[in-house]
C-alpha positions in Angstrom: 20.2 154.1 -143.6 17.4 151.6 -143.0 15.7 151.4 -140.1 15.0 147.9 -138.4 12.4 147.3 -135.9 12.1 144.6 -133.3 9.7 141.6 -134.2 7.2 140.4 -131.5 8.4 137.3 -130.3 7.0 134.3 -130.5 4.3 134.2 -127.7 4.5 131.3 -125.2 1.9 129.4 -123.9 0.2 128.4 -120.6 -0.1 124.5 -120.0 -2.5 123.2 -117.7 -0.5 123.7 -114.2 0.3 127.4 -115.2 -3.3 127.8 -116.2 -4.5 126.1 -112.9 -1.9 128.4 -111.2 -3.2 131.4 -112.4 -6.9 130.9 -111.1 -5.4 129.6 -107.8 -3.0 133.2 -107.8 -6.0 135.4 -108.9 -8.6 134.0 -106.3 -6.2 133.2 -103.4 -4.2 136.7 -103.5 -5.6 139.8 -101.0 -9.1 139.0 -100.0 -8.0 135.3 -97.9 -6.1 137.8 -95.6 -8.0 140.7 -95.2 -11.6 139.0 -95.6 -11.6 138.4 -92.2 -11.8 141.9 -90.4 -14.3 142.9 -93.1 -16.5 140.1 -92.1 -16.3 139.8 -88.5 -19.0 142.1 -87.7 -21.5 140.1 -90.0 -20.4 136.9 -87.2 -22.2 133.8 -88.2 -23.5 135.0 -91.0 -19.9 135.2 -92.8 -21.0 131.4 -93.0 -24.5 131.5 -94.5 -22.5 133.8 -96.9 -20.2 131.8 -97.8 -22.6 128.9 -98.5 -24.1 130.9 -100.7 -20.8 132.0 -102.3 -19.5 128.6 -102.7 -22.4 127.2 -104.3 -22.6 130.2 -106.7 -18.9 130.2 -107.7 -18.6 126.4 -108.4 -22.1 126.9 -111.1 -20.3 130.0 -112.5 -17.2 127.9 -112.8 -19.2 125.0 -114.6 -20.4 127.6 -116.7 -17.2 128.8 -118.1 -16.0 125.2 -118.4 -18.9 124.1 -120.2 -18.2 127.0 -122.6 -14.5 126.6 -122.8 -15.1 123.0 -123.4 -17.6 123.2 -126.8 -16.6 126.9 -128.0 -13.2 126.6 -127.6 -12.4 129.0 -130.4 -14.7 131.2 -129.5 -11.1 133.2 -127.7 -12.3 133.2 -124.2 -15.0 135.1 -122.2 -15.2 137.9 -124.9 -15.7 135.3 -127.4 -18.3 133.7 -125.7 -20.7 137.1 -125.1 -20.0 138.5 -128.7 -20.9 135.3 -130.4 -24.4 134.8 -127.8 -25.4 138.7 -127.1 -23.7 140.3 -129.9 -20.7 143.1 -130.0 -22.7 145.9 -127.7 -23.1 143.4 -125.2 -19.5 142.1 -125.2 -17.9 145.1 -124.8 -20.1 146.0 -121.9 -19.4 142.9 -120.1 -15.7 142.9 -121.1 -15.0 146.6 -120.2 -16.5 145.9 -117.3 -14.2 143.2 -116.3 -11.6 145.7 -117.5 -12.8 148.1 -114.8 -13.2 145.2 -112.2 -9.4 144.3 -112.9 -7.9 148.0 -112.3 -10.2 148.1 -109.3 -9.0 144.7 -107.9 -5.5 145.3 -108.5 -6.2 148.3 -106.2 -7.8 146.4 -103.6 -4.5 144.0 -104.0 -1.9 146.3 -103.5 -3.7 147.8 -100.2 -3.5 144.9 -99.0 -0.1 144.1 -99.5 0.8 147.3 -98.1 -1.0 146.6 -95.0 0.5 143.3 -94.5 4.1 144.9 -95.1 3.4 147.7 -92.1 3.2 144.6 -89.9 7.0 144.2 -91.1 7.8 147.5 -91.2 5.6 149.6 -88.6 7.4 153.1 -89.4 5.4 152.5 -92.5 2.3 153.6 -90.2 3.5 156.7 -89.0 5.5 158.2 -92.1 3.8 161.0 -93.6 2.6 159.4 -97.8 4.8 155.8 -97.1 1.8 153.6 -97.4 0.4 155.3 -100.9 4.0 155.5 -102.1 5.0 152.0 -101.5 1.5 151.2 -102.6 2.4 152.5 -106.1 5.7 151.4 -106.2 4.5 147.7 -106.0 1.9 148.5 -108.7 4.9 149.9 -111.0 6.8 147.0 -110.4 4.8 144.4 -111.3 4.0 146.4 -114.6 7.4 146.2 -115.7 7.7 142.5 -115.0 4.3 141.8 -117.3 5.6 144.1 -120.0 8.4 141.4 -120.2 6.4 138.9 -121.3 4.2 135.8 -120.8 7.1 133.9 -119.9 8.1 136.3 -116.9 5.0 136.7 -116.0 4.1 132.7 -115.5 6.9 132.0 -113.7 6.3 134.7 -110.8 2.8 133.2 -111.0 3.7 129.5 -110.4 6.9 130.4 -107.4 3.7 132.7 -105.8 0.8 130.4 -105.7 2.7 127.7 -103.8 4.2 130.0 -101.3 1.1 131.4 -100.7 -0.8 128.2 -100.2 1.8 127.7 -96.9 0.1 129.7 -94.2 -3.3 128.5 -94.8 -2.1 125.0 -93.7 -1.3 126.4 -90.5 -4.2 128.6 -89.9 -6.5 125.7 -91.0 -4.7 123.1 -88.4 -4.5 125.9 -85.7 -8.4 126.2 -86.0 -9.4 122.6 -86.3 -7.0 122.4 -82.7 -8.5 125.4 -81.3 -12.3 123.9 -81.9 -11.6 120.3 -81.0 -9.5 121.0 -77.9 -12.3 123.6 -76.5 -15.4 121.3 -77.8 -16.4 124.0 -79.6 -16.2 126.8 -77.1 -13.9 129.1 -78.9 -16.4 129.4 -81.4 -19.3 132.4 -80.8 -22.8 131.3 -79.3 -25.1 130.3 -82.1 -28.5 132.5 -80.8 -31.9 133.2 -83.2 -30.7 136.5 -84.0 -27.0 135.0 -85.0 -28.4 134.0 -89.1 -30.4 136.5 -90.7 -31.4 137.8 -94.5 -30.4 141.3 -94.0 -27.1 139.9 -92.6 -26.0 137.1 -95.3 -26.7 139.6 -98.1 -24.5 142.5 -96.7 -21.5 139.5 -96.7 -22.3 138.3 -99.6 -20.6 140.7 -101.8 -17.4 140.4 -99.6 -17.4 136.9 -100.1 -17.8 136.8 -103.5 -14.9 139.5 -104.2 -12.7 137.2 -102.6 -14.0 134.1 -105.2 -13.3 136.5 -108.3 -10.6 135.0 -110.5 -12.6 132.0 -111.1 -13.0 133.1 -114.9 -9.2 134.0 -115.1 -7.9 130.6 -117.6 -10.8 131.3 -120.0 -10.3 134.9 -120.0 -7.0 134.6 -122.1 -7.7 131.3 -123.5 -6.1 131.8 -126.8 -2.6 132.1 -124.1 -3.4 128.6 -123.0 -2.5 125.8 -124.8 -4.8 122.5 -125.8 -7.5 125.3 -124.7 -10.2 122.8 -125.1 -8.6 120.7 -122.1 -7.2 122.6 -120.2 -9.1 125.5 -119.8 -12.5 123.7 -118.4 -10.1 121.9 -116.5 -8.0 124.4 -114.9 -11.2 126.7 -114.3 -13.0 123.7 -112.2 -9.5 122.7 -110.5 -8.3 125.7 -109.3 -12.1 127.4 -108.3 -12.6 124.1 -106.0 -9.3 124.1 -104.2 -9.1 128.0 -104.1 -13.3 128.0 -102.7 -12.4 125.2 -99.5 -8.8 126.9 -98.3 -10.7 130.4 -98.8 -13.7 129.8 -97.0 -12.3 128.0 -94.2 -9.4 130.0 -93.4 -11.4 133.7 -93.5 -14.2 131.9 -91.5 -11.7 130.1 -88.7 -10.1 133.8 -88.0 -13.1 135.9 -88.5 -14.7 134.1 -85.9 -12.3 132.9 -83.5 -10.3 135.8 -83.1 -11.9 138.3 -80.4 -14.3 140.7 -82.0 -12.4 143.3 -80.7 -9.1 142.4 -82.0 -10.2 141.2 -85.7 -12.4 144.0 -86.5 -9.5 146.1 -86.3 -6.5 144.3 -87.2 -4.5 145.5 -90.3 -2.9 141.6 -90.5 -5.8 139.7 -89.0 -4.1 136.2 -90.4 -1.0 137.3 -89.3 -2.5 138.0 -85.5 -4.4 134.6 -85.7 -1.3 132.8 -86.0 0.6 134.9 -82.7 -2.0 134.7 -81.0 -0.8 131.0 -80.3 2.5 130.6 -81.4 3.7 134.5 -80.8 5.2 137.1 -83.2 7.7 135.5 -84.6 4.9 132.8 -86.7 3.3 136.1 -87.1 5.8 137.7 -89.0 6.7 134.7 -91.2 3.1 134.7 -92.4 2.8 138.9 -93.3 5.9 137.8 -95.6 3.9 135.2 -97.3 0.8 137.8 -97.2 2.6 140.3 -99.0 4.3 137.4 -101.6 0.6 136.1 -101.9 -0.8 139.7 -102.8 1.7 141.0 -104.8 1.7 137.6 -106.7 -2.2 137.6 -107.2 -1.6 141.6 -108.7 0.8 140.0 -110.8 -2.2 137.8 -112.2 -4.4 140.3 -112.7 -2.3 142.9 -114.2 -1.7 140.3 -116.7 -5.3 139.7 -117.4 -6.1 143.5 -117.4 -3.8 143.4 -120.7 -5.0 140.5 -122.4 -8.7 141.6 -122.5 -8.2 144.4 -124.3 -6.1 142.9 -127.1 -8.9 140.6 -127.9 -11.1 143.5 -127.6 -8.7 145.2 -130.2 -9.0 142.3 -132.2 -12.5 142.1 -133.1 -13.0 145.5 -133.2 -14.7 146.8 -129.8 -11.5 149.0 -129.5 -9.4 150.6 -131.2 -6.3 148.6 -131.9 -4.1 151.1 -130.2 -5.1 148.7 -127.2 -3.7 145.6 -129.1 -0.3 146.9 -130.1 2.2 143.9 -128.6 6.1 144.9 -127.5 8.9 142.3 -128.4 8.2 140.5 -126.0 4.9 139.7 -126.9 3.1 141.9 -124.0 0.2 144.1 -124.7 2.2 147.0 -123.0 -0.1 149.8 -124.3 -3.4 147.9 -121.9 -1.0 147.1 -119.6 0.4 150.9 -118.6 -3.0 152.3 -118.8 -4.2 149.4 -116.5 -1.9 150.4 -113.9 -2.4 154.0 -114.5 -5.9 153.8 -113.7 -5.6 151.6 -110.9 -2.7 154.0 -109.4 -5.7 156.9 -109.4 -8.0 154.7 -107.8 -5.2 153.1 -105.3 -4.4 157.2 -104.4 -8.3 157.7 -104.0 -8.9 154.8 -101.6 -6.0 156.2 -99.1 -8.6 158.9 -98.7 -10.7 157.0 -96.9 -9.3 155.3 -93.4 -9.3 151.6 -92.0 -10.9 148.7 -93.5 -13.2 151.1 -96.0 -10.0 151.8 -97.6 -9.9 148.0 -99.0 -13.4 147.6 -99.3 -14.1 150.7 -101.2 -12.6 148.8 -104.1 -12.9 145.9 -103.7 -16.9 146.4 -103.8 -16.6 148.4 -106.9 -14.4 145.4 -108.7 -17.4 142.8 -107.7 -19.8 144.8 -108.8 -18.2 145.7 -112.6 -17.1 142.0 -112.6 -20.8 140.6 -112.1 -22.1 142.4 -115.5 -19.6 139.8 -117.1 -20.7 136.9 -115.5 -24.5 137.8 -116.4 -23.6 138.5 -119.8 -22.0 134.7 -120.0 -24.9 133.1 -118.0 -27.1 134.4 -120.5 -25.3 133.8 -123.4 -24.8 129.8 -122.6 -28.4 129.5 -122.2 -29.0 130.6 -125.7 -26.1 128.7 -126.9 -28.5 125.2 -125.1 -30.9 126.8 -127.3 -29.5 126.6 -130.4 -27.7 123.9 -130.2 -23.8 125.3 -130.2 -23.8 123.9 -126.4 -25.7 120.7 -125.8 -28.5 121.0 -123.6 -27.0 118.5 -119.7 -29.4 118.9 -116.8 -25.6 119.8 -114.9 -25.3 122.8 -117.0 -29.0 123.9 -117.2 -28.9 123.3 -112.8 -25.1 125.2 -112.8 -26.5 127.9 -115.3 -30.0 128.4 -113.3 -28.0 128.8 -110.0 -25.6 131.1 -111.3 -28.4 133.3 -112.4 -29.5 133.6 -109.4 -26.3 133.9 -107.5 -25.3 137.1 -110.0 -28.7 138.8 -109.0 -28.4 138.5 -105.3 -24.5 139.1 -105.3 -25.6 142.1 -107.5 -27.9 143.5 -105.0 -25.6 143.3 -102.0 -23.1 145.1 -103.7 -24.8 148.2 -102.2 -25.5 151.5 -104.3 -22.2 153.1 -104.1 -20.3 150.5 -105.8 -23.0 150.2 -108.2 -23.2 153.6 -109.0 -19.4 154.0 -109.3 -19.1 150.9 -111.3 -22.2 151.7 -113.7 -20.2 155.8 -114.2 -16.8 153.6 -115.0 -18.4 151.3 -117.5 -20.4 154.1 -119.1 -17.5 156.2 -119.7 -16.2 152.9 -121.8 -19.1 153.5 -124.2 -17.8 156.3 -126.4 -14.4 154.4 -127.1 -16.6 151.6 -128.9 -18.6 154.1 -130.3 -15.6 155.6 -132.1 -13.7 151.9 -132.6 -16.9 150.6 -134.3 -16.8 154.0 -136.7 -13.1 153.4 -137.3 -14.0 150.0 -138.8 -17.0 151.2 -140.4 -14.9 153.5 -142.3 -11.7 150.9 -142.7 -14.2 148.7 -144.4 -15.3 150.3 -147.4 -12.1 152.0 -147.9 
């Protein structure tokens, strides 16, 4: 009797508007609506944060598309840090991203989960419902990536427009809000109201919610005409994403009361009934929990991709490269959303707003050792010619430098020490992939 066994399928592509849709997803997902109660007691420093943020994201974007544009067969970030900083370096930067996405999708799916109890308030007070439903969601968008690009694409594009839909109101209700008070609603601007200390504590907030910027060069052999659309998609999507972020998470964080967006599970949600009551209220913790379970549908596709191209050139083994029939890396995929299920448990132990940024601190902080690693390697490649030297990208390259170091910093030790233990533990994998191929070699 012979045995037959399925054969991959053929693996679709993402064009330019899926690619675009994807950055917008992964960027515009958790962080838009729960930004604002994490950085309402930094008040107007949240801005001089997100000045900061915004600059840094759009020179790290110019970056990647700069790279994507003259190395496009380089396969994405991966490519570009093996090919400037060599293997070691790539896998550190890459498992670290790995590690950023479980932590993220974590982040994510708290989130959702807190936008839902809005919907469903006997979520609150039932004993284990918010963990449970947490890892349901997780579970649920790890079956639909395990069935393929083409699944997983179109949940992205229906997600990214429905999501874009309350930030039109929340923008208009705030430009309203200002103009009809002269700018009362707004706090007092005193000496103490923009300080050092203060912009650097928000800083890493800020940039957690920009992260995603990367996401169409991460798996740019998936995108089609990669060349184009890539640089393209990354600059498109970053600038849109970076003006309806920072001007919706500013607008509530600072004119909802203190007291009321400090602690609000929804604070989007209780912007928008605090002037057209609970009702617009409700309508927008739906599209919350669309828009975050969207955005975990993005990254749980990019915490599978990495890994294959990992696989690939040997910085794992290739039991993380193995694809099912439907062309999904289903191996990286399940032990994605295994490891973000422990971390998702292990962020219920802590209560209130430190439950979200617990890891959502320790996913900027393993995602920055990626975006180093690529600053660094596209000023060797001006060096050497395999990227030509543009005063844009040397400017874009210096101030992303700088904006890594400082994001970096105001991470805080505990992420960086729980994100340095997580990447470490990556180390003996390589260790025993490199030996593998060693030994496959000179069989």
């Amino acid at each position: 009797m012979t045995t037959t066994h399925p054969t991959p399928a053929v693996r679709r592509k993402f064009g330019f508007w899926m690619a675009t849709a994807l950055v917008i997803g992964n960027i515009i997902g958790s962080a838009i609506f729960m930004l604002p109660a994490s950085l309402a007691p930094f008040g107007w420093n949240a801005v001089s944060a997100w000045g900061i943020t915004f600059v840094g994201a759009l020179s790290l974007a110019w970056v990647f598309a700069d790279l994507a544009r003259h190395l496009p067969e380089a396969g994405g970030s991966f490519g570009f840090m093996r090919l400037g900083l060599g293997e070691g370096a790539a896998f550190i930067g890459a498992w670290g991203y790995v590690i950023s996405v479980w932590a993220a999708n974590a982040s994510i799916t708290i989130a959702g989960i807190s936008y839902l109890t809005r919907l469903v308030p006997g979520m609150n007070t039932t004993p284990g419902a918010l963990p449970a439903t947490a890892l349901a969601a997780v579970w649920l968008f790890t079956w639909v990536n395990l069935r393929g690009l083409r699944s997983t694409g179109g949940v992205q594009s229906v997600t990214t427009v429905l999501k874009l839909l309350p930030f039109i109101a929340v923008i208009g209700l705030a430009v309203w809000r200002i103009a009809a008070s002269g700018g009362a609603a707004l706090p007092s601007i005193t000496e103490s109201s923009f300080t050092l200390a203060g912009t650097t504590g928000a800083v890493g907030l800020t940039l957690f919610a920009m992260l995603g910027l990367e996401s169409a060069a991460m798996p740019a052999d998936a995108v089609e005409n990669s060349s184009r659309n890539v640089p393209l998609a990354t600059m498109v999507g970053t600038g849109l994403s970076a003006v309806v972020t920072v001007i919706a998470t500013v607008s509530v964080a600072l004119l909802l009361p203190f007291d009321v967006v400090s602690v609000s599970k929804a604070p989007v949600s209780d912007f928008i009934a605090s002037a057209w009551g609970g009702s617009a209220g409700a309508l927008v913790a739906v599209a919350a929990v669309i828009s975050c379970f969207g955005c975990l549908n993005g990254w749980l596709f990019l915490g599978g991709q990495l890994p294959v191209a990992m696989a690939k050139s040997g910085t794992l083994p290739p039991w993380f490269g193995r694809l099912n029939a439907a062309g999904a890396p289903a191996r990286s995929i399940l032990l994605g959303a295994v490891v973000t299920s422990l971390l998702v448990l292990m962020a219920y132990t802590k209560l209130g707003a430190a439950t979200y940024n617990f890891a959502a601190l320790i996913s900027a902080a393993t995602n920055l050792v990626l975006y180093l690693f690529c600053v660094l390697a596209v000023v060797r490649f001006m060096r050497d010619g395999r990227v030509p030297r543009s005063a844009g990208l040397i400017v874009g390259a210096a101030l992303a430098f700088a904006f890594v170091i400082w994001a970096l910093y105001s991470s805080g030790k505990e992420p960086l020490i729980w994100g340095s233990v997580l990447i470490a533990l990556g180390w003996p994998v390589y260790v025993m992939a490199r030996k593998a191929a060693a030994r496959a070699s000179t069989a």
